[in-house]
matplotlib code that plots the C-alpha trace (Angstrom):
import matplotlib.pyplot as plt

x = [109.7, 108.4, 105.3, 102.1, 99.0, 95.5, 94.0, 90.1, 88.1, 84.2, 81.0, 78.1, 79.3, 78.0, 76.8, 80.4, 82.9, 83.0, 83.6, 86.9, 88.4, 88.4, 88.9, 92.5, 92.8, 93.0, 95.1, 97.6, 97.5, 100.6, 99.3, 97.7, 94.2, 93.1, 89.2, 88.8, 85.0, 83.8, 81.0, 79.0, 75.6, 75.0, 77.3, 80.5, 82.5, 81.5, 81.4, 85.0, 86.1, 84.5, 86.4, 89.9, 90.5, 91.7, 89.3, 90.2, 87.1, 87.6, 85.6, 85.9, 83.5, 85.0, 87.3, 90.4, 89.9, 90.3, 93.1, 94.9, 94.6, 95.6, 99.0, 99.4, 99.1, 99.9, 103.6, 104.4, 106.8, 103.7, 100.2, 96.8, 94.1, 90.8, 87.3, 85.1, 82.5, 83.9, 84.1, 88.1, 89.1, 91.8, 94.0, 94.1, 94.9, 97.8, 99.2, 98.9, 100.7, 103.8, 105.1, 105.5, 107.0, 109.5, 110.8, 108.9, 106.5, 105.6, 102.0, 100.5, 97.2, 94.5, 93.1, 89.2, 88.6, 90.7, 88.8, 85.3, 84.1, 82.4, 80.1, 79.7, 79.0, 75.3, 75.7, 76.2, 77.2, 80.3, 81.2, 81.5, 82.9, 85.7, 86.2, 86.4, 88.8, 90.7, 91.1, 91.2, 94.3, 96.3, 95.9, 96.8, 99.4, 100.8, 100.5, 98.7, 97.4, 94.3, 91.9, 92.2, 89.7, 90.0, 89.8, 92.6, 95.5, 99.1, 102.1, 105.4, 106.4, 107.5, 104.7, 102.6, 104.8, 105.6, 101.9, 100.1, 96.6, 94.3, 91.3, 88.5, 86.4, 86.3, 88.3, 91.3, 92.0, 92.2, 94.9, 97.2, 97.3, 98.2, 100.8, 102.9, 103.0, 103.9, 106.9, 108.0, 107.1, 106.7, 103.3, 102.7, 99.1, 98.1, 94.6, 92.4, 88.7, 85.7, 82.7, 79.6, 78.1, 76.3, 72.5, 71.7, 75.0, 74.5, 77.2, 78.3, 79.5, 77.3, 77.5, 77.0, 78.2, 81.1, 82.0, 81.8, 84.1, 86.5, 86.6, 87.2, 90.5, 91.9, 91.0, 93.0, 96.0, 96.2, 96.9, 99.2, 101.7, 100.9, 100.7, 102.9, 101.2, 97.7, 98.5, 99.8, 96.6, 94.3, 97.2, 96.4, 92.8, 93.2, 96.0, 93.7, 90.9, 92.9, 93.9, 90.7, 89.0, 92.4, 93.2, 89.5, 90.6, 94.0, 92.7, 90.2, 93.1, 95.6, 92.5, 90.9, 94.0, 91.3, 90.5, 86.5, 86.8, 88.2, 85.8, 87.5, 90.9, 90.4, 89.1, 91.8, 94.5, 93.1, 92.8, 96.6, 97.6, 96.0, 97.7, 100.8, 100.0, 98.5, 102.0, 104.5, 102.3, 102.5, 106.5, 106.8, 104.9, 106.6, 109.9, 108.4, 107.2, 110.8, 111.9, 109.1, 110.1, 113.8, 112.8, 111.0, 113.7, 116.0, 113.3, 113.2, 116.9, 116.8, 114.3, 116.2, 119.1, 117.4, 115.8, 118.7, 120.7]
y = [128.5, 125.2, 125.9, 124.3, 123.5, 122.5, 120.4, 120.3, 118.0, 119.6, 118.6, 120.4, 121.2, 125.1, 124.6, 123.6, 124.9, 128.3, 126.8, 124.9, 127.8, 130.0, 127.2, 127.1, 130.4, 130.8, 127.9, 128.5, 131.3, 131.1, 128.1, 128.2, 126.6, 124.9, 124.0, 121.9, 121.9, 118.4, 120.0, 121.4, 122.0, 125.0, 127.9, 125.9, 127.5, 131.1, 130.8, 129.4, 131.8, 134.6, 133.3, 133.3, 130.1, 129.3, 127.6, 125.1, 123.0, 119.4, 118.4, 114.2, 113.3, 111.5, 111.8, 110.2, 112.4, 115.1, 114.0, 113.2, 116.8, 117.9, 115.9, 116.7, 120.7, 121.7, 122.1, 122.8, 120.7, 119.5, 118.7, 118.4, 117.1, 117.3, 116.7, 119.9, 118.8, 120.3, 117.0, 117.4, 120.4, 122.1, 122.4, 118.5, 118.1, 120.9, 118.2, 115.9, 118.0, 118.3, 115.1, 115.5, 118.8, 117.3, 114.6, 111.6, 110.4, 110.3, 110.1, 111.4, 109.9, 111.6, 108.2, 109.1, 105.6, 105.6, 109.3, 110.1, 108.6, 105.6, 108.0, 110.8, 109.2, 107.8, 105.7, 102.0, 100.4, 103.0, 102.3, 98.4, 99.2, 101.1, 98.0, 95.5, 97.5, 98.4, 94.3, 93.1, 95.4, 94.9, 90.8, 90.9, 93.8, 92.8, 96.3, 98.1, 100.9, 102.3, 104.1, 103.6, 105.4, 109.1, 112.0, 113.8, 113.3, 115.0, 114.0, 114.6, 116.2, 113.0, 111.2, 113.4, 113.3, 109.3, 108.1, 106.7, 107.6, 104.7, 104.8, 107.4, 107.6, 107.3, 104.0, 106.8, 106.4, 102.8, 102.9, 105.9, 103.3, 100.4, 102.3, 103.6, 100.3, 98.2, 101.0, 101.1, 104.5, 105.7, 106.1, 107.9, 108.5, 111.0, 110.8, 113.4, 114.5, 113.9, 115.8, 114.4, 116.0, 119.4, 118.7, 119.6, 118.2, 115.3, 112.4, 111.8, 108.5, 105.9, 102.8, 100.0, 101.0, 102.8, 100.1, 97.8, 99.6, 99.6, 95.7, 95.2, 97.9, 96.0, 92.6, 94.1, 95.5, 92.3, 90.7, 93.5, 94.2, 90.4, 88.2, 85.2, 85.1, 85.8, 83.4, 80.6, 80.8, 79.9, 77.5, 75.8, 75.6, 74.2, 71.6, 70.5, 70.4, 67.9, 65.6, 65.4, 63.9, 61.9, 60.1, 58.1, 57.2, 55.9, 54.1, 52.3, 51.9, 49.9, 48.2, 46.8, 47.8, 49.5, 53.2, 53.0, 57.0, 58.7, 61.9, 62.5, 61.5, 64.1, 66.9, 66.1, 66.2, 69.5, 71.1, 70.2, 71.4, 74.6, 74.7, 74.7, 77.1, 79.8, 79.1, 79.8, 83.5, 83.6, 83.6, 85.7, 88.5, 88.7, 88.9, 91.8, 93.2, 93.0, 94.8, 97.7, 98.3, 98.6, 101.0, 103.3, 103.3, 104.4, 106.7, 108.3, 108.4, 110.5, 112.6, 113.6, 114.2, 116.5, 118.6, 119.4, 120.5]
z = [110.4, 109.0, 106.8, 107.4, 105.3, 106.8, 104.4, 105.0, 102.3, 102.1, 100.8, 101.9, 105.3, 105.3, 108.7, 110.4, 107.8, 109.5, 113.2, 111.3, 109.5, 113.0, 115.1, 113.4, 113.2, 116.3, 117.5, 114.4, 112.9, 110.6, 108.8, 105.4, 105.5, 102.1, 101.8, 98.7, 97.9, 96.4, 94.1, 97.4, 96.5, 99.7, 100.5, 101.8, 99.1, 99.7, 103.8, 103.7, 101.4, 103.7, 106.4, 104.8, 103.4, 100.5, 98.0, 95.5, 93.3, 93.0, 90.6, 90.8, 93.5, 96.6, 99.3, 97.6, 94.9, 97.1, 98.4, 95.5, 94.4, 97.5, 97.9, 94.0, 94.5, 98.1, 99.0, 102.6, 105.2, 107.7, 106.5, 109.1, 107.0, 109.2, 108.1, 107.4, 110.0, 113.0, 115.0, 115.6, 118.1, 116.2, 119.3, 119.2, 115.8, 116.6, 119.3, 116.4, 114.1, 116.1, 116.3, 112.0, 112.8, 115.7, 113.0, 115.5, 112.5, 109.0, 109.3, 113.4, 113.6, 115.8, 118.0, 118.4, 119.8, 122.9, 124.0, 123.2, 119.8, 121.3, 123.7, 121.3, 118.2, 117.9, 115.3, 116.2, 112.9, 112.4, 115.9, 115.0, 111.9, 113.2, 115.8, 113.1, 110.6, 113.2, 114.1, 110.6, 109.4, 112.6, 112.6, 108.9, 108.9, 112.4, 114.2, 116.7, 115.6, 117.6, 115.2, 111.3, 109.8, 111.6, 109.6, 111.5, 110.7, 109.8, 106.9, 106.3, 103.2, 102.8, 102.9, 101.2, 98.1, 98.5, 98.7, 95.4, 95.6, 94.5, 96.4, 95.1, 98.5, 102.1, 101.5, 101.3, 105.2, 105.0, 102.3, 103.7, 107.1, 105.4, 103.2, 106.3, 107.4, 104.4, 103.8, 107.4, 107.4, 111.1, 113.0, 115.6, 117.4, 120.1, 121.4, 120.9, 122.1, 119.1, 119.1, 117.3, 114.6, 115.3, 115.1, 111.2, 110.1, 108.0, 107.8, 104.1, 105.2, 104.0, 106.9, 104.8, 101.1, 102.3, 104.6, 101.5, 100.1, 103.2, 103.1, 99.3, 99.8, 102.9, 100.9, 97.5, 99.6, 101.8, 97.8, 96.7, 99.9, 101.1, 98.0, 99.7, 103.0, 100.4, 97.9, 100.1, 102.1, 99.1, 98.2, 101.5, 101.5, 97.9, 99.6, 101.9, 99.8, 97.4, 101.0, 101.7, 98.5, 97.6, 101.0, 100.1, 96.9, 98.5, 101.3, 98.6, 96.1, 99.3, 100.1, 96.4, 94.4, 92.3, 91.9, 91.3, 91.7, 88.7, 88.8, 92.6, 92.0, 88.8, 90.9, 94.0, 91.4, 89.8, 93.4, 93.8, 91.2, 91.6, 95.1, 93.6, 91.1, 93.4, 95.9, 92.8, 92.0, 95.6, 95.3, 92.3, 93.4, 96.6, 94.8, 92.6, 95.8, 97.3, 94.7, 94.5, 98.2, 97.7, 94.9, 97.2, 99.5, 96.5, 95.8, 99.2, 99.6, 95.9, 97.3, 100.3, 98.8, 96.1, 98.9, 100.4, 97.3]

ax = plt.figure().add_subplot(projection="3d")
ax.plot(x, y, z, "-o")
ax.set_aspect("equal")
plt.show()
């Protein structure tokens, strides 16, 4: 039998945490379930411990903190991590579960948009945010996946043990999606039902500073697992910016034979040549990037192979 870890990031969820811990029990009893308390200020600690889970302090505020610790400590072959605010139903993040365990995906990722998130969630900010991450990563990244930013999900041992935690908050979901896809790692999503908040329950999820955040990850991974297509687009704008105030000074110069515009011809010749500059980092770091992802393959390969000896 395959052992499984529920991974359930809390801070200050006293009011739900209980409804999580049984809700699992009952749906899978043989699985260990992990509560990692992000310096709660209620009883969350205590009322999971009551309920049998296992509880571990984290002591570096934010989500990717947590998660860091929790792909650092926990060993188990499938991993559901599900928020502590009881919005997930445990038998849906089960179905999610079982594609990792039936060897269909790397990371299953439980799509709240395509069910009930956009008429049980009352907040309209988070529901456009979710629309407009969900757009910006799959124009840039070329995929189609459905909801990035869910808090239920399940990983591979694989995964879990492959992925370089960067981010330190809620950004954390963001950077998982965009690492499965830049390493070809397979994705899988299964749609599953999302409750709102119980009334009480306060979101720790702050709409605009948080979604601040989400922006300025997609915007740095865009430059680190993009840099040609990232480079060569400010090498562009810089291209055409140089056309447009030379082609003036040329038409004037074939005209007069004089060049009456030094400080533009200086300034078209500067944008050039910062074209050309931002297309050759462009190049290098896409080679370097060629060669980080031929290293994780090496390192996956290594990995396997240790496993099974």
């Amino acid at each position: 039998m395959k052992k499984i870890a529920v991974l359930v990031p809390c801070y200050n969820e006293e009011m739900t945490i209980a409804n999580v811990i049984e809700d699992f029990h009952q749906h899978l009893p043989q699985a260990k379930i992990y509560v990692y308390n992000n310096n709660s200020t209620d009883r969350t600690a205590q009322i999971a411990a009551e309920h049998g889970a296992i509880v571990i302090p984290e002591y570096q505020q934010g989500k990717g903190n947590v998660v860091r610790s929790m792909f650092r400590d926990i060993e188990a072959d499938c991993y559901i991590m599900v928020d502590g605010d009881d919005t997930y139903p445990a038998e849906d993040a089960v179905r999610v579960a079982q594609l990792v365990l039936d060897g269909k995906a790397e990371m299953a990722i439980g799509d709240r948009l395509s069910s009930t998130y956009f008429t049980e969630n009352k907040r309209p900010f988070h529901n456009l945010g979710n629309k407009m991450v969900r757009g910006l990563i799959n124009f840039i990244f070329h995929s189609d996946v459905k909801d990035i930013m869910t808090g239920c999900r399940a990983f591979s041992r694989r995964f879990v043990k492959s992925f370089p935690v960067l981010s330190t908050g809620f950004e954390i979901e963001t950077e998982m999606t965009i690492h499965a896809l830049d390493k070809n790692l397979a994705i899988r999503e299964v749609p599953i039902g999302y409750r709102d908040r119980m009334e009480g329950s306060v979101s720790k999820l702050n709409t605009f500073s948080d979604g601040f955040k989400v922006l300025k990850t997609i915007f740095r991974l865009f430059r680190e697992y993009k840099p040609l297509q990232f480079f060569g687009l400010m090498a562009l704008v810089l291209a055409v910016l140089a056309a447009i105030l030379f082609i003036p000074v040329l038409v004037e110069y074939f005209r007069t034979g004089l060049v009456p515009r030094f400080p533009t011809l200086i300034v078209s010749c500067f944008s050039a040549m910062c074209a050309l500059l931002s297309f050759s980092c462009g190049l290098i770091l896409d080679s370097i990037r060629t060669k980080h992802r031929q290293m994780f393959e090496l390192y996956l390969h290594l990995q396997e192979k240790q496993e099974k000896d």
